[in-house]
N, C-alpha and C positions, 0 to 999 in steps of 0.2 A: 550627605554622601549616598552614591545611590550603588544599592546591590548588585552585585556580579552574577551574570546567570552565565553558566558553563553548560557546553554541549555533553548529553554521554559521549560521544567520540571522544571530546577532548579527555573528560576524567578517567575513561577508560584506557587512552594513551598514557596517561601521568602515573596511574595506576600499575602499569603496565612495566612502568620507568623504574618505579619501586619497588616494584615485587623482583626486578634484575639487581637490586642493590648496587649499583654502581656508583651512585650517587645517594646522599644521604638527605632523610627525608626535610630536612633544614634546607639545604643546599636546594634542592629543588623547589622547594617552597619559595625560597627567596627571589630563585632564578625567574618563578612564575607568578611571584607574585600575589601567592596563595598562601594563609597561613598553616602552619606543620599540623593546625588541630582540621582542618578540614581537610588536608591530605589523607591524615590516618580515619577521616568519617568516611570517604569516598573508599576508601582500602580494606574496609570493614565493610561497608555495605557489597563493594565489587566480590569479596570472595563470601560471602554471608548467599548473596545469588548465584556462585559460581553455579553449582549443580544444575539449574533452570535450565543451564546450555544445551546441557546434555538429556533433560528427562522432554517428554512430550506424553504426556497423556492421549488414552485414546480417543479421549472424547474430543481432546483437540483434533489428533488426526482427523476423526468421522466428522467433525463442523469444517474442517479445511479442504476434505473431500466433496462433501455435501455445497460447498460454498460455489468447489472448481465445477460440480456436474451441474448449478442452479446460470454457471455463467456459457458453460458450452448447449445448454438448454436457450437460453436468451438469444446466443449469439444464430444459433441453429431458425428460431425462428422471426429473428430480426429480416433473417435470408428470403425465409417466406413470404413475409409482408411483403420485400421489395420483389418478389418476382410473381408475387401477386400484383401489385400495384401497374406491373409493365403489362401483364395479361391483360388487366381491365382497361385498362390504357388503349389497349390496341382493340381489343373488341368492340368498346364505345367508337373507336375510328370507324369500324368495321360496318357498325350497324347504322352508323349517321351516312355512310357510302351508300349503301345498299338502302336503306329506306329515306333519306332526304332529313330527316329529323333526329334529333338529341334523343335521351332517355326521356326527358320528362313531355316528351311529343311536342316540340316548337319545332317552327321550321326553321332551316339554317339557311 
């Protein structure tokens, strides 16, 4: 028999189903097919993490800041290269016009 691997979405929706009482945790188990003891593990661990939701340390914040200015840095001089690359580009045109010859002095 091979193990069942559940999404968090999913357990977080069942979880979700539960904690509304509407239905009892049998009932939904049966409905999904889940037994009622791993219902109440998913139900346990879901609110055991509730508070994560809401806390964020600051060192998270400063690594998720640090991450966004390491990618607007990247992206800033990704720009450069390419508009260096069309400079040089056009300059080696310029000078193979004007002297007959490439950079490394053959003739064209």
């Amino acid at each position: 028999m091979q193990k069942r691997q559940y999404t968090a979405e999913y357990k977080a929706k069942i979880v979700l189903e539960i904690l509304r009482e509407e239905h009892t945790v049998s009932e939904i188990g049966a409905r999904e097919e889940v037994s009622a003891k791993q219902l109440h593990n998913w139900k346990k661990e879901f609110l055991d993490n509730a508070a994560k939701a809401f806390s964020s340390s600051k060192a998270e914040k400063a690594a998720k800041k640090e991450v966004e200015q390491r990618q607007e840095e990247k992206e800033a001089l990704e720009k450069k290269v390419g508009q260096l690359a069309v400079e040089n580009d056009f300059l080696k045109k310029k000078y193979r016009e004007i002297h007959g010859v490439d950079w490394n002095g053959f003739q064209r």
